[in-house]
Residue, then its C-alpha position, 0 to 999 in steps of 0.5 A: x500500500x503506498x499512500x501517496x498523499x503522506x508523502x509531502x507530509x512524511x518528508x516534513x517530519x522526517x526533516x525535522x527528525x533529522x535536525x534533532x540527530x546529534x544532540x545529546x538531551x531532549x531539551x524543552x527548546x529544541x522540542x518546542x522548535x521540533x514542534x512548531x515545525x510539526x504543528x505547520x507540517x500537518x496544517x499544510x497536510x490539511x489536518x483539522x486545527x484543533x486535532x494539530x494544536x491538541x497532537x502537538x499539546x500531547x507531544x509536548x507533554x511527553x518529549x519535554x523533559x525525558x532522558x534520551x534511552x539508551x542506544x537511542x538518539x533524540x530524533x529517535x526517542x522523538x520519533x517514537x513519541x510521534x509514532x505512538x502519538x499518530x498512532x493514537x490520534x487515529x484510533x490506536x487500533x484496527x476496528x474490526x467489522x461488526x458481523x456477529x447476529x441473525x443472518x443476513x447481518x447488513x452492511x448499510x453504504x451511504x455517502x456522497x455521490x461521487x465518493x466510490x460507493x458503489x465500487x467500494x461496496x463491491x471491493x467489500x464484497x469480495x474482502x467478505x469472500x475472503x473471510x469465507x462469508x457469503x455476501x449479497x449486494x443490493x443495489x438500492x441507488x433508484x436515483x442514478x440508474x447506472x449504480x444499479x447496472x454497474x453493482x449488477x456488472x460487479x456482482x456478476x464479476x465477483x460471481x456473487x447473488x444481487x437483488x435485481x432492483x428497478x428505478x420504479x421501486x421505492x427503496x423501502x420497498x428494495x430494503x424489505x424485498x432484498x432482505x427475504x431474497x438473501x434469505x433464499x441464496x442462503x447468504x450471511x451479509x447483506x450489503x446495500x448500496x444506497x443512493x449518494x446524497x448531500x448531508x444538507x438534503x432533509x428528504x433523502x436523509x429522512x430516506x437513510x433513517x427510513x432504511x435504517x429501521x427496516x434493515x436494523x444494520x451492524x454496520x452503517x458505513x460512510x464511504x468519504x472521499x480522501x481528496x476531500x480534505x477537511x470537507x470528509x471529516x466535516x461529511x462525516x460529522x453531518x452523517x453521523x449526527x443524523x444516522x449514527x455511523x458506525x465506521x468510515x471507509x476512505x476511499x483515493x488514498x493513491x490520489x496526490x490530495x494532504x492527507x489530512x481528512x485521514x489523520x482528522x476524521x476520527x479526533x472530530x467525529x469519533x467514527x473509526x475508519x474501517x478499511x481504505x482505498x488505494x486504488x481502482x480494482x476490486x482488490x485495491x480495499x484494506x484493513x485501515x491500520x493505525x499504527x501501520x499507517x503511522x509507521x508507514x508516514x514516518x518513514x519506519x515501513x509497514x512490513x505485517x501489510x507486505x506479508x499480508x500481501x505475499x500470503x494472499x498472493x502466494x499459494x503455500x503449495x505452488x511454493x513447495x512445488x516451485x522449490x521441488x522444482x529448484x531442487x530437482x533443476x525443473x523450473x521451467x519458463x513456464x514456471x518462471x511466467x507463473x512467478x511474474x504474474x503472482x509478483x505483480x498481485x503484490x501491487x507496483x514495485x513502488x508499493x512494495x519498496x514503501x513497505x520496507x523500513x527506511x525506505x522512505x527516507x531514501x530519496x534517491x530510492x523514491x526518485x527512482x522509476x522501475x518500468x513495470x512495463x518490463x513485466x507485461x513484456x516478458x509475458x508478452x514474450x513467454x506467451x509467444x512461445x511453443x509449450x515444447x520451448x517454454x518447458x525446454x528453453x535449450x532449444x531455442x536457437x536464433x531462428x526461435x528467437x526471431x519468431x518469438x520476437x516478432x510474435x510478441x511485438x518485441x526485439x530479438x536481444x530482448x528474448x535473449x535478456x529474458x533467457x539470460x535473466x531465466x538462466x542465471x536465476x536458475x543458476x543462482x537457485x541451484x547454487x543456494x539450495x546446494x543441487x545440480x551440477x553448480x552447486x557441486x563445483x562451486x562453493x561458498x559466496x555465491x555472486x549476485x547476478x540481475x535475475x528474476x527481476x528486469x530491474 
């Protein structure tokens, strides 16, 4: 998950971190001059005033005046302070879903048009999957008539139950009717997609608490866009006032906006965030974190997220299998495209390297632009290739090539990079576990070779 719109945010505190290295004591001047540049740093992140004001406060209290810890420098001890402090601003821990009742437990989407309610609802779905529940959508928008067609088109994706609703029923009626429905499909949660609405709409908000009753929801989730700034964080006050929210979703957190609605929204409306949205695809929806963001913002990484990536992208067995495989000098270029492909579920190369602690802090590493194009084209160049090639790569001669070049739309030395990149990765394999004839003539330090990756 890389939040891009942390990262003018992240670059301010750890420049303020960096001044503070080399001192021997927290002393109340240098933290009071930390601070005033922290307290601008998240200003400038469009953070809610009050919330900079009062995170700064709380700072304060605890940096001045203590002992640097041992090993520690003061950037580092202040560092930690932050950490525990944004962690705590933001909720302190991940607020699971409410899912616990008589089935089908509903799931209640509301929000403002244009947030991404409708994808998000579908993005939920499939995270429900995951945690082996059988959801069911209802599309409850009558009001825009494409909200239907596309939660249907989404359902249909996922291969998940839909209510089929109309524009010409009322959505009281669509609630009542949906509710029986996902009785008969035998599904466990309900997830109603409702119509987009100004807060200051009387009429449709008094159709919200009308839903409201005839659903009795665990959860009612306000979907708020991200690149709204303080406008979300006021949404959602507005939404939680009227209907009593359960839980935020924040959607376009990949987007350029500050940032700042994600660090707000909590301290002023009390209302969790829940999940996050970092992207366009069905699968671009996470827990929300707190202290994985914070750590994440602070330049420190976010390691138990890329796990959690690697876990869902990888499948144990094909693991063994692919090792079986090394072992016995049978990777196969079509093994090698099954690799390419589980690599680039992780997310862009960008993401994953956001992960890492310190990785943030390294400018050179950010300004640096991997061509994840390289991926699709070694694809592009594998799929060209007979099965006969792709399980025996030695007979591929030079007239191979040249067909291989022309039936992927590539070079013929960029089929050789991709060869030579598949052979030194086997080499490198059979090296480290110790089998083939490699390993057999080589022992010891093993010389690091451009394999696997075109980067």
């Amino acid at each position: 998950m890389v939040i891009t719109m942390f990262d003018n945010l992240s670059d301010r505190l750890q420049k303020i971190f960096k001044n503070l290295r080399g001192q021997g004591k927290l002393t109340e001047e240098n933290i009071q001059s930390a601070l005033r540049e922290v307290r601008m740093a998240l200003l400038e992140a469009d953070v809610h005033y009050k919330v900079a004001k009062d995170f700064v406060a709380s700072i304060a209290e605890r940096a001045i005046g203590q002992e640097v810890m041992q090993s520690l420098t003061p950037g580092q001890q202040v560092i930690k302070i932050v950490n525990e402090a944004l962690t705590e601003l933001m909720g302190g821990r991940a607020e699971p879903l409410r899912l616990i009742g008589k089935p089908p437990v509903c799931l209640m989407m509301v929000g403002l048009q244009g947030s991404g309610k409708t994808t998000t609802t579908a993005k939920l779905a499939r995270k429900l999957v995951q945690e082996k529940r059988r959801p069911c959508l209802v599309p409850a928008d009558v009001y825009r008539p494409a909200a239907i067609d596309q939660l249907v088109t989404l359902a249909g994706q996922l291969k998940l139950p839909v209510y089929a609703s109309s524009v010409q029923q009322r959505p009281e009626e669509i609630a009542r009717e949906a509710l029986a429905y996902a009785k008969q499909q035998n599904c466990d949660t309900l997830l109603v997609d409702t119509a987009g609405r100004l807060h200051v709409d009387t009429e449709l908000m008094a159709e919200l608490g009308r839903l409201k009753e005839i659903l009795e929801p665990n959860e009612i989730l306000l979907v708020a866009d991200a690149m709204t700034g303080q406008d979300a964080v006021q949404v959602a006050g507005k939404f939680h006032d009227m209907l009593g929210v359960t839980g935020v979703i924040l959607t376009k957190l990949d987007g350029d906006a500050r940032g700042g609605a994600a660090l707000s929204i909590r301290s002023v409306t009390n209302c969790p965030i829940k999940f996050i949205g970092t992207g366009e695809k069905l699968d671009a929806l996470e827990v929300f974190h707190p202290d994985r963001m914070s750590s994440r913002i602070l330049g420190m990484g976010d390691v138990l997220s890329m796990i959690e990536k690697a876990q869902e992208a990888f499948d144990e067995k094909q693991a063994q299998e692919l090792a079986q495989k090394f072992r016995e000098d049978t990777f196969s270029l079509e093994d090698f495209r099954n690799q390419l492909k589980q690599i680039k579920k992780l997310g862009s190369l960008e993401q994953i390297l956001g992960m890492l602690p310190g990785m943030g802090m390294l400018k050179e590493l950010k300004k640096m632009q991997v061509d994840e194009k390289e991926f699709v084209r070694m694809e592009a160049i594998i799929n060209s290739m007979t099965k006969g090639e792709r399980k025996n790569a030695d007979i591929i001669n030079a007239s191979r090539r040249r067909r291989i070049a022309d039936g992927s739309g590539t070079s013929v030395q960029e089929v050789n990079r991709l060869l030579k990149s598949y052979n030194e990765s086997r080499k490198m394999m059979r090296q480290m576990m110790g089998g083939g004839s490699a390993g057999k003539k080589k022992k010891g330090k093993v010389r690091r070779k451009r394999a696997f990756f075109p980067f």
